[in-house]
py3Dmol code that shows the C-alpha trace and the ligand (Angstrom):
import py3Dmol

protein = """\
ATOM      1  CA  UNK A   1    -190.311-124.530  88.128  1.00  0.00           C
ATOM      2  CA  UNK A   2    -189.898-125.929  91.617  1.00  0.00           C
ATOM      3  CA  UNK A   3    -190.126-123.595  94.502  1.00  0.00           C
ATOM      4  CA  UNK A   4    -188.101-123.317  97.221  1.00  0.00           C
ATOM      5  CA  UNK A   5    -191.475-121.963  99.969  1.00  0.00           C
ATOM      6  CA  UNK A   6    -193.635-125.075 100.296  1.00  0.00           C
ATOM      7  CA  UNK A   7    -196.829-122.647  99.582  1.00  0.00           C
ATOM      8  CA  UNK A   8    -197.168-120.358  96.674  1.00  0.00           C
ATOM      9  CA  UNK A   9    -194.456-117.882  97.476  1.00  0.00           C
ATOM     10  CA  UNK A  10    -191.693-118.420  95.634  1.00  0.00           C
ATOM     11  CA  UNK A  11    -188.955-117.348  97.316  1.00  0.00           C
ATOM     12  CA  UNK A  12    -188.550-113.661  96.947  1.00  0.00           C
ATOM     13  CA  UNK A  13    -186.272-111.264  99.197  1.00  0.00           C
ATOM     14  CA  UNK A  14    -185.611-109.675  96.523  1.00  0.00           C
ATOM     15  CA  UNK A  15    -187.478-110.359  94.001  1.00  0.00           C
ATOM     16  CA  UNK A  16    -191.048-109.972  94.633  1.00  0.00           C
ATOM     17  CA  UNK A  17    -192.367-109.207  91.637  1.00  0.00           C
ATOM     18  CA  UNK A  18    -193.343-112.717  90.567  1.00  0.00           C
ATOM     19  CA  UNK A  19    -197.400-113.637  91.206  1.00  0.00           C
ATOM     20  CA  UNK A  20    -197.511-115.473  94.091  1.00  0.00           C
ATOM     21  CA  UNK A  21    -201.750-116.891  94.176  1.00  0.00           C
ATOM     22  CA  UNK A  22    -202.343-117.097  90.980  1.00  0.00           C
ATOM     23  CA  UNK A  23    -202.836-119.156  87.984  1.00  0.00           C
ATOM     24  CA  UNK A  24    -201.858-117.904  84.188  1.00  0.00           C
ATOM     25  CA  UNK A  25    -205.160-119.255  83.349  1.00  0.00           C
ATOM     26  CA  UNK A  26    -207.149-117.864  86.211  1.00  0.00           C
ATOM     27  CA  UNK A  27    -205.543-114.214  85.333  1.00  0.00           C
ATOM     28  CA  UNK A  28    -206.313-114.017  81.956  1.00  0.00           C
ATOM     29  CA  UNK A  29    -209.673-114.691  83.267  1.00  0.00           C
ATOM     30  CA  UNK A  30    -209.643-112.092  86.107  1.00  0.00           C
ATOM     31  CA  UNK A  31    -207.922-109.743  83.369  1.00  0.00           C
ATOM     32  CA  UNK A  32    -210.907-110.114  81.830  1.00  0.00           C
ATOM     33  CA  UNK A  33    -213.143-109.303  83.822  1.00  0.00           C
ATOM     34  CA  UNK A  34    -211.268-106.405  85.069  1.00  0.00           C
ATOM     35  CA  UNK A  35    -210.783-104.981  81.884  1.00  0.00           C
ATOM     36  CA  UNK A  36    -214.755-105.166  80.966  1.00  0.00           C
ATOM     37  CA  UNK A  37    -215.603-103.609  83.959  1.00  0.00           C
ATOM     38  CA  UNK A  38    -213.472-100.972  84.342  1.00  0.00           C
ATOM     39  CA  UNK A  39    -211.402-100.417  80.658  1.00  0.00           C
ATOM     40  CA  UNK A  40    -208.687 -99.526  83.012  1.00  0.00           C
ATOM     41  CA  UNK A  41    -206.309-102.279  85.232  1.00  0.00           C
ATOM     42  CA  UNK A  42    -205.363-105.117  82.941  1.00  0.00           C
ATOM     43  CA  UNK A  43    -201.704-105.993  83.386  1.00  0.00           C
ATOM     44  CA  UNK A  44    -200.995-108.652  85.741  1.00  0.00           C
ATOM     45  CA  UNK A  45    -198.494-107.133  88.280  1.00  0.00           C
ATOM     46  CA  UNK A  46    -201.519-104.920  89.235  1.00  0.00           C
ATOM     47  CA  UNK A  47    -204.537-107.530  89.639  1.00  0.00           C
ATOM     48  CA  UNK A  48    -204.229-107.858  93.222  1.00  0.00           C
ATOM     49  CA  UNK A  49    -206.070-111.530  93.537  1.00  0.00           C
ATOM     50  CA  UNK A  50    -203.417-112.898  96.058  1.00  0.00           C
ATOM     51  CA  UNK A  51    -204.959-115.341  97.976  1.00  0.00           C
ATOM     52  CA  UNK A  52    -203.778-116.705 102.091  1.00  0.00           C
ATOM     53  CA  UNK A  53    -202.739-119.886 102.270  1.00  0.00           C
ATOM     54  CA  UNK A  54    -203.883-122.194 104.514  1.00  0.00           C
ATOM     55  CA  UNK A  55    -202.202-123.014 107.543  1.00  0.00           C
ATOM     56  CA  UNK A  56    -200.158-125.879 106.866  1.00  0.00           C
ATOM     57  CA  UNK A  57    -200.221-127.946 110.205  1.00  0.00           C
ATOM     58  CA  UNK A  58    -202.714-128.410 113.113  1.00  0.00           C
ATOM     59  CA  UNK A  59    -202.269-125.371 115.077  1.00  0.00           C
ATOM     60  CA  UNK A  60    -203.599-126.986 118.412  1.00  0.00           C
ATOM     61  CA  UNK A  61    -200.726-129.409 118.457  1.00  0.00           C
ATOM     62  CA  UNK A  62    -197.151-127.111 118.641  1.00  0.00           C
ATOM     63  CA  UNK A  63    -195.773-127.154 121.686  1.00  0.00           C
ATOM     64  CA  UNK A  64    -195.727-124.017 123.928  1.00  0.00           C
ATOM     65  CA  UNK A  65    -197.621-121.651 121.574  1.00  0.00           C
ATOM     66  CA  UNK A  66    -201.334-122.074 121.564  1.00  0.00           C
ATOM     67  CA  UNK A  67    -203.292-122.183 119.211  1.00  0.00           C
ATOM     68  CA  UNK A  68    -205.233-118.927 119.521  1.00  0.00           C
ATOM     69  CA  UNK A  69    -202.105-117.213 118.542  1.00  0.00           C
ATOM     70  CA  UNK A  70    -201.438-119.111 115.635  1.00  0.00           C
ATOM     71  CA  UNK A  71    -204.927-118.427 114.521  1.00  0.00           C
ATOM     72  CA  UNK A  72    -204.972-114.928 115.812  1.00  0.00           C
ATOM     73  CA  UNK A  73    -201.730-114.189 113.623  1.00  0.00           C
ATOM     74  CA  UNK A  74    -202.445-116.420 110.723  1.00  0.00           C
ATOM     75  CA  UNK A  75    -205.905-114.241 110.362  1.00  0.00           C
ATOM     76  CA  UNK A  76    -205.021-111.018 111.344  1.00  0.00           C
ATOM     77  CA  UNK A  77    -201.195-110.109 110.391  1.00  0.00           C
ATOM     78  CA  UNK A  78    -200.265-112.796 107.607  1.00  0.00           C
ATOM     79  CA  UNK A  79    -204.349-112.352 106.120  1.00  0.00           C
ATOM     80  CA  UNK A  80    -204.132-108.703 106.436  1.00  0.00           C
ATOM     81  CA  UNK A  81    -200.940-108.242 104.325  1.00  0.00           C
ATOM     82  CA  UNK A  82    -202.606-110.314 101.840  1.00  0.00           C
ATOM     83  CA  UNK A  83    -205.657-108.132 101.715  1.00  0.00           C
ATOM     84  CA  UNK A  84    -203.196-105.168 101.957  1.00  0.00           C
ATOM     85  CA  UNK A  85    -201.162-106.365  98.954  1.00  0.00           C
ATOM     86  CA  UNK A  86    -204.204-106.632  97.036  1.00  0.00           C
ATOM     87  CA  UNK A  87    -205.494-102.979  97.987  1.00  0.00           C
ATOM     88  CA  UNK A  88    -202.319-101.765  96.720  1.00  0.00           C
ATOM     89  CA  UNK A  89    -201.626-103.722  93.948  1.00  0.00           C
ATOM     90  CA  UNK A  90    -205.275-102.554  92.374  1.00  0.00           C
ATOM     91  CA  UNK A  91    -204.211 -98.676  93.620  1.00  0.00           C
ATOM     92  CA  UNK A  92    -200.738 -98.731  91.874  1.00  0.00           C
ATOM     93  CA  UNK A  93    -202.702 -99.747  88.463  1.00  0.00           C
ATOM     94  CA  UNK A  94    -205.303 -97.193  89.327  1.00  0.00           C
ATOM     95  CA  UNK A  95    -202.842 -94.298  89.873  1.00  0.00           C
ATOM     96  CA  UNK A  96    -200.374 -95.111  86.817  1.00  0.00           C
ATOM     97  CA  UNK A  97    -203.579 -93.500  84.719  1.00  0.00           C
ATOM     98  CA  UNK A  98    -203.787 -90.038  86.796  1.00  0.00           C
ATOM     99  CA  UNK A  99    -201.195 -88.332  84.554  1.00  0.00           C
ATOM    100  CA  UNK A 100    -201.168 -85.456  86.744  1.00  0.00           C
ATOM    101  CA  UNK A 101    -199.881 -87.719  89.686  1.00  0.00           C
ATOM    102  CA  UNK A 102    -196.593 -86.762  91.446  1.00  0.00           C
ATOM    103  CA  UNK A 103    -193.840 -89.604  90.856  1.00  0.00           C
ATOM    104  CA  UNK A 104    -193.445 -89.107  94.834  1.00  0.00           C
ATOM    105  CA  UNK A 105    -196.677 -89.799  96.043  1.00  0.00           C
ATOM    106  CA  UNK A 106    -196.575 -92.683  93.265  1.00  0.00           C
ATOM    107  CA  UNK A 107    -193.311 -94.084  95.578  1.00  0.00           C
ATOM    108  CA  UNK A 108    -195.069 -93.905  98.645  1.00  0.00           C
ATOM    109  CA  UNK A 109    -197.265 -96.651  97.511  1.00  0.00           C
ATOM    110  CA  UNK A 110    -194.727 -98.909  95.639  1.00  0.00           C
ATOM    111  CA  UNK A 111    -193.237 -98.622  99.436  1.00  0.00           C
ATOM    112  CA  UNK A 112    -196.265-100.381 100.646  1.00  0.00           C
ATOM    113  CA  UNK A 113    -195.427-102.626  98.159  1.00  0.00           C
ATOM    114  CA  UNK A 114    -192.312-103.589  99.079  1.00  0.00           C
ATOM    115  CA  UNK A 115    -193.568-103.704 102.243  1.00  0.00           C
ATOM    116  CA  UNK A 116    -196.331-106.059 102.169  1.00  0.00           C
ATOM    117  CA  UNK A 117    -195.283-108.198  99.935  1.00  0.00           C
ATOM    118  CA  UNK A 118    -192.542-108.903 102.059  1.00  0.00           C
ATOM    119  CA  UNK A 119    -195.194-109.277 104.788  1.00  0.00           C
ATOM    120  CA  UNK A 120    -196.879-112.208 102.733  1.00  0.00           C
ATOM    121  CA  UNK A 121    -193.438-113.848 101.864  1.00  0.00           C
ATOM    122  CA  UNK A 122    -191.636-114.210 105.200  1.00  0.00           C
ATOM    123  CA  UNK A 123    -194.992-115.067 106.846  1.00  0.00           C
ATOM    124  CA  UNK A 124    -195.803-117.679 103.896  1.00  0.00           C
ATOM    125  CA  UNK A 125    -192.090-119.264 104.862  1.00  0.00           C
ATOM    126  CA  UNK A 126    -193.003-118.599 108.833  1.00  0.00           C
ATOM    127  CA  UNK A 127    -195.893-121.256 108.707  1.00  0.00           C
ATOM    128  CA  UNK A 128    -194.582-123.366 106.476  1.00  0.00           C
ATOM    129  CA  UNK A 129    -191.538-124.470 108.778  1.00  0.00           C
ATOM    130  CA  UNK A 130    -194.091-124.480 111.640  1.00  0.00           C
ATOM    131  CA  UNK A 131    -195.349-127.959 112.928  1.00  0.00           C
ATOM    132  CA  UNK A 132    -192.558-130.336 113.002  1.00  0.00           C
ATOM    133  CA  UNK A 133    -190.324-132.500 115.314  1.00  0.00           C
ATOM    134  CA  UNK A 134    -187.206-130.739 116.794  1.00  0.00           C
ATOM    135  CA  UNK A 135    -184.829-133.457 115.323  1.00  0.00           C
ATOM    136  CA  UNK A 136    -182.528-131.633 112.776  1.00  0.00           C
ATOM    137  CA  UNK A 137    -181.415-133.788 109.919  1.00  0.00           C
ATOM    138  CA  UNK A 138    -180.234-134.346 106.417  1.00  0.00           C
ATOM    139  CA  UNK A 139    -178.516-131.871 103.633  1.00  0.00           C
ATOM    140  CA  UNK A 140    -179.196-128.681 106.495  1.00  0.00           C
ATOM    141  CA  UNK A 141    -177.383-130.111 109.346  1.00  0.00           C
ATOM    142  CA  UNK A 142    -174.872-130.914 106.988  1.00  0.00           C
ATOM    143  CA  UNK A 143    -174.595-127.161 105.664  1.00  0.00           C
ATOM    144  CA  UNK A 144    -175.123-126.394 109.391  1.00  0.00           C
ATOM    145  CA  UNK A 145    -172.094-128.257 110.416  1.00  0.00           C
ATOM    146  CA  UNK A 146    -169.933-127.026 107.528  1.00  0.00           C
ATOM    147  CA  UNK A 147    -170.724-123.312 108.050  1.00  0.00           C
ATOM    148  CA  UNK A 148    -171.193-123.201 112.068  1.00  0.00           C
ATOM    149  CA  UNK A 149    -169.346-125.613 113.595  1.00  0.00           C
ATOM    150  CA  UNK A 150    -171.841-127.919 115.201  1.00  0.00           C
ATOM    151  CA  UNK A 151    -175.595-127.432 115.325  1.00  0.00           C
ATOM    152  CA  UNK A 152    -175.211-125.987 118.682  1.00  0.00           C
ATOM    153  CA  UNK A 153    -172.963-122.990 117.939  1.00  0.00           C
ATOM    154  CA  UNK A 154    -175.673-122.695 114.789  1.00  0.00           C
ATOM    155  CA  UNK A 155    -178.958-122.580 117.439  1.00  0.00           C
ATOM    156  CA  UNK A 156    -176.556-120.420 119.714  1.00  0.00           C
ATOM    157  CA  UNK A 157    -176.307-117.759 116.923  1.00  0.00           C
ATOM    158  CA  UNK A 158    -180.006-118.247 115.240  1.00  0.00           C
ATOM    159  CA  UNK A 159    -181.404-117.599 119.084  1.00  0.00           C
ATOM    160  CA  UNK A 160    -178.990-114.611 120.103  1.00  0.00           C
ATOM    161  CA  UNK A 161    -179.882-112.722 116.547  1.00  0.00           C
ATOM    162  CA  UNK A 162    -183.624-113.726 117.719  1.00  0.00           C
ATOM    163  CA  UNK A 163    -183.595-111.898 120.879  1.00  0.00           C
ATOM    164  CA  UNK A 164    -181.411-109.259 119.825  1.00  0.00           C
ATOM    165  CA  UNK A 165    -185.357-108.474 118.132  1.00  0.00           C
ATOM    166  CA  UNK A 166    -186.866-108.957 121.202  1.00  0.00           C
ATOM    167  CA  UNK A 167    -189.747-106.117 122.283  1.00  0.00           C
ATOM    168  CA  UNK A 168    -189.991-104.977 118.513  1.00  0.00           C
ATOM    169  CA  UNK A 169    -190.227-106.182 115.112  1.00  0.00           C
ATOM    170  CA  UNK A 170    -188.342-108.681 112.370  1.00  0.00           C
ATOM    171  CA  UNK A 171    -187.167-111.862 111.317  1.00  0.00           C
ATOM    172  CA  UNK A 172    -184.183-114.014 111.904  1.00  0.00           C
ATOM    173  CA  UNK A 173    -183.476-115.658 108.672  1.00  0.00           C
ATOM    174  CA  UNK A 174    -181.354-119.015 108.339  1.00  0.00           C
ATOM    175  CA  UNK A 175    -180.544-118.606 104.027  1.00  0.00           C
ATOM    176  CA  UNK A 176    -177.821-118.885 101.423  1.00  0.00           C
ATOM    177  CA  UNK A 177    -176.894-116.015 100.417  1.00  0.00           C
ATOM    178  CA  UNK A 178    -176.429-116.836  96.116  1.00  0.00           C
ATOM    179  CA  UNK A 179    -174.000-113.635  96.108  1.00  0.00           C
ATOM    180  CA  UNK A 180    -171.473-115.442  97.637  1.00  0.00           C
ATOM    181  CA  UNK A 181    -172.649-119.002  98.070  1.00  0.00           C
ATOM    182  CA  UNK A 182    -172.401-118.552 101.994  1.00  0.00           C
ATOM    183  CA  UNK A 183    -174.614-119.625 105.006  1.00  0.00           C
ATOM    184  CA  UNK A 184    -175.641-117.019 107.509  1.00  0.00           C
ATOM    185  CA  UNK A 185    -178.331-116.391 110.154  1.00  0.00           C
ATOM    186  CA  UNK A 186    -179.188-113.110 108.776  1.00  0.00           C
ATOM    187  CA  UNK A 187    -180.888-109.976 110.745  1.00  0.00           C
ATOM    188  CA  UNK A 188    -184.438-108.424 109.529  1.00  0.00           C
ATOM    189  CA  UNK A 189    -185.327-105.297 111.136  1.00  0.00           C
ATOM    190  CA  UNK A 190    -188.786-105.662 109.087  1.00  0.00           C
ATOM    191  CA  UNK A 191    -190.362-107.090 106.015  1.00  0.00           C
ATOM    192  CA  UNK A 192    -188.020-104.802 103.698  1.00  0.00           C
ATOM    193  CA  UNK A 193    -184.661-105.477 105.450  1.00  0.00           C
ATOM    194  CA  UNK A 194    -182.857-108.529 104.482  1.00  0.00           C
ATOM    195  CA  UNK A 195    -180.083-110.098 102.879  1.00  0.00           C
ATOM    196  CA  UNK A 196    -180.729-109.256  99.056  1.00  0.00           C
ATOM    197  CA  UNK A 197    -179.883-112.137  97.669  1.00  0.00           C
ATOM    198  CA  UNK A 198    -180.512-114.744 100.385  1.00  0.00           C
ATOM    199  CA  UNK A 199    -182.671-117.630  99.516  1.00  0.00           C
ATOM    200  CA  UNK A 200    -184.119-118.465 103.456  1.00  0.00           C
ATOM    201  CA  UNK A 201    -184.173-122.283 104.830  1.00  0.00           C
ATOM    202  CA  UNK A 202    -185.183-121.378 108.024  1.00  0.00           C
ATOM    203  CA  UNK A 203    -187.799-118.059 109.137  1.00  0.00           C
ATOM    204  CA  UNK A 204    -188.450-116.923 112.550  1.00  0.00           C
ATOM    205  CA  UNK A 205    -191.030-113.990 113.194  1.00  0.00           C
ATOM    206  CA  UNK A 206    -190.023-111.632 115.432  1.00  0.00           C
ATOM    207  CA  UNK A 207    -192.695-109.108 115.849  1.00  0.00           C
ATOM    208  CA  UNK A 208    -194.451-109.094 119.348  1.00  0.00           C
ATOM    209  CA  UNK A 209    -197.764-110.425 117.559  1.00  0.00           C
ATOM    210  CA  UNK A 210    -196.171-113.698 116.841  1.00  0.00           C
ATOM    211  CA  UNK A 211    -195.719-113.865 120.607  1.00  0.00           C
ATOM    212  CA  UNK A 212    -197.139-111.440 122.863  1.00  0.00           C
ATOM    213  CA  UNK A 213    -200.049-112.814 123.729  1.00  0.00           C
ATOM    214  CA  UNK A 214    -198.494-116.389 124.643  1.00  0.00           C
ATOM    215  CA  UNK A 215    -195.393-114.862 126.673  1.00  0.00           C
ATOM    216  CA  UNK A 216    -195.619-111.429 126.949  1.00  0.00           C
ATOM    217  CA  UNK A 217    -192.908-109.343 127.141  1.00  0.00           C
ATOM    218  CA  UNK A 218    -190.757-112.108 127.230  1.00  0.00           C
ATOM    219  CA  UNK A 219    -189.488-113.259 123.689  1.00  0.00           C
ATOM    220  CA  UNK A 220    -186.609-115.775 124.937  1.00  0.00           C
ATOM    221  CA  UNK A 221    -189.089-118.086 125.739  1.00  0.00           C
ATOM    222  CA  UNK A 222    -190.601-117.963 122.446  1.00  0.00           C
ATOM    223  CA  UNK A 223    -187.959-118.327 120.695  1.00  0.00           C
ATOM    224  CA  UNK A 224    -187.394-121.282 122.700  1.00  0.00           C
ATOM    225  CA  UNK A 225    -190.426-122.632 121.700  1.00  0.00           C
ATOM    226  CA  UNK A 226    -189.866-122.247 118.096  1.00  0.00           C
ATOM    227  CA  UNK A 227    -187.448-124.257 118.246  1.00  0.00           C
ATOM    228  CA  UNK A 228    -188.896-127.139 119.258  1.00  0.00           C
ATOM    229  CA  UNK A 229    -191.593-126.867 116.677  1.00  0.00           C
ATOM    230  CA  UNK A 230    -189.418-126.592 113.604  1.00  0.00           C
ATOM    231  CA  UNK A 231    -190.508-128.365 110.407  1.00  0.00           C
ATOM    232  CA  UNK A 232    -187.106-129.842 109.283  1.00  0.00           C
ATOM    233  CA  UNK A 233    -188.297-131.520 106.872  1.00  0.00           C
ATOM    234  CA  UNK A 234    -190.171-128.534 105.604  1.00  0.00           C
ATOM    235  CA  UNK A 235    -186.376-127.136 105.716  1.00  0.00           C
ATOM    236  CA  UNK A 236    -184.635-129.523 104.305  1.00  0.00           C
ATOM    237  CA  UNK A 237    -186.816-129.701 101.139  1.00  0.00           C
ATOM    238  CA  UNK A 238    -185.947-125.668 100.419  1.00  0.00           C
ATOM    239  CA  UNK A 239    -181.860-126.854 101.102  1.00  0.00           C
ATOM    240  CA  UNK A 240    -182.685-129.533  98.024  1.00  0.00           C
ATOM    241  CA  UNK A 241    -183.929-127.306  95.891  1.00  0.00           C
ATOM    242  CA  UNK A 242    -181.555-125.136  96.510  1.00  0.00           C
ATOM    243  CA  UNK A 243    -178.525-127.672  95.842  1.00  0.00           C
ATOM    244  CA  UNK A 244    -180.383-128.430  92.483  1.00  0.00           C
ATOM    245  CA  UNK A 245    -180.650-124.811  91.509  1.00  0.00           C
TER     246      UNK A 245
END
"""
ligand_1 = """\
1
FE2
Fe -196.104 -112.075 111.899
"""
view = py3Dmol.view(width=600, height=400)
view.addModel(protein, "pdb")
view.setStyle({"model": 0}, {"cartoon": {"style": "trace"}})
view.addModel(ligand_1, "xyz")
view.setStyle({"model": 1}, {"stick": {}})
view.zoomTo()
view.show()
C-alpha cells in the first residue's frame, strides 16, 4: 500500500499501531531471535526494532536554519524518540508477563507510547517536507485555494497558529481531516494532541529545539524560514495519495 509520509511512517495521528521500520520478513527473523533468547517477547507490536531515517535533503543547504540544528535535532530529539519507542515497546512486552502488575502503572507506559510514537511520526513528516523551493504548486494550492481563499490567507493562518506555539512545544499541521473531508491548519499542543483523523500534507515543529539555537527566543523568524524551505513537492505527493485513497 502506498504511503502518504515519504519515509516509513505511514501516516498515523491516530493510528499508530502499524510497524513503521520494519520488514515482515526481517521480524519474523528478529521474532526469532527474540523468542530463543528470551522465551518471552515474540509478538510484533512489542519488538521495538524501529529504525531513524535518514535525513532526506542536504542539511547545509536550507536557507536560514543551519545545519547544526538540523543535525543537532535530527540526532538528538527525532533519534531519541526512536530509541525511546524501542525501550518501551520491548518494556510493554516485558511487563504484560508480570501478572501481579497494576493495569495503572501498565497505562503509564502505553502513555509513553502514545507519546513517542507520535514523536517519530510528526518528526518523520517534519524532515520529509524539509529541503525544497518555496514555489507552491499543483493539487495543494488547488485545495489551498478552495478551502482558504488564496494561498496568502492559507500562509496567514498556517504562520499565526505557528506562533501562537511560540516559547513552548507542538506542531502546526496543514491535513484533511477524513471525518469530514475538510482542510484545516490544525493546532498540536504536543506529539499526542491532534486532529484524530487528519491525514497531514504539511508539518511544522514547534518545540524550541527545532529553533532555539538558530533564533532564540524568537520563533517568528523561524517560522519564516520554514517557509521558504518547504518541500512542495514532498507535499503534493501526500495530497495525491490522498485524492486516490
Ligand atoms: Fe522536534
Amino acid at each position: 500500500m502506498e504511503r502518504i509520509v515519504g519515509g516509513s511512517a505511514r501516516l498515523a495521528l491516530m493510528n499508530l499501531t502499524d510497524n513503521m521500520h520494519v520488514s515482515g520478513e526481517d521480524l519474523g527473523e528478529i521474532g526469532a531471535q527474540v523468542s530463543n533468547a528470551t522465551q518471552a517477547i515474540t509478538a510484533r507490536a512489542f519488538i521495538g526494532q524501529h529504525q531513524p531515517l535518514p535525513l532526506p535533503f542536504d542539511p547545509a543547504k536550507l536557507r536560514g536554519i543551519s545545519e547544526k540544528l538540523i543535525r543537532s535535532h535530527w540526532e538528538n530529539n527525532y533519534g531519541g524518540a526512536v530509541k525511546a519507542l524501542n525501550a518501551v515497546e520491548q518494556r510493554l512486552g516485558a511487563m504484560l508477563r508480570e501478572k501481579d502488575l497494576p493495569p495503572y502503572i501498565y497505562g503509564d507506559v502505553k502513555r509513553e507510547e502514545l507519546v513517542r510514537s507520535g514523536s517519530v511520526v510528526l518528526h518523520e513528516l517534519y524532515f520529509a517536507n524539509l529541503g525544497g523551493q518555496p514555489k507552491p504548486g499543483g493539487k495543494v494550492l488547488d485545495l489551498i485555494k478552495q478551502w482558504f481563499g488564496s494561498y496568502a490567507q492559507w500562509e496567514d493562518e498556517f504562520k499565526k497558529t505557528a506562533n501562537a506555539l511560540s516559547g513552548g512545544s507542538g506542531w502546526v499541521i496543514f491535513a484533511n481531516n477524513t471525518h469530514t473531508g475538510e482542510f484545516h491548519n490544525y493546532w498540536a499542543g504536543d506529539h499526542m494532541h491532534n486532529i484524530p483523523t487528519g491525514l497531514p500534507l504539511l508539518v511544522l515543529d514547534m518545540y524550541e529545539h527545532a529553533y532555539h539555537m538558530d533564533y532564540g527566543a524568537a520563533a517568528s523568524k523561524y517560522v519564516d524560514a520554514f517557509m521558504q524551505n518547504v518541500n512542495w513537492e514532498e507535499v503534493n505527493r501526500r495530497a495525491e495519495v490522498l485524492s486516490k485513497a
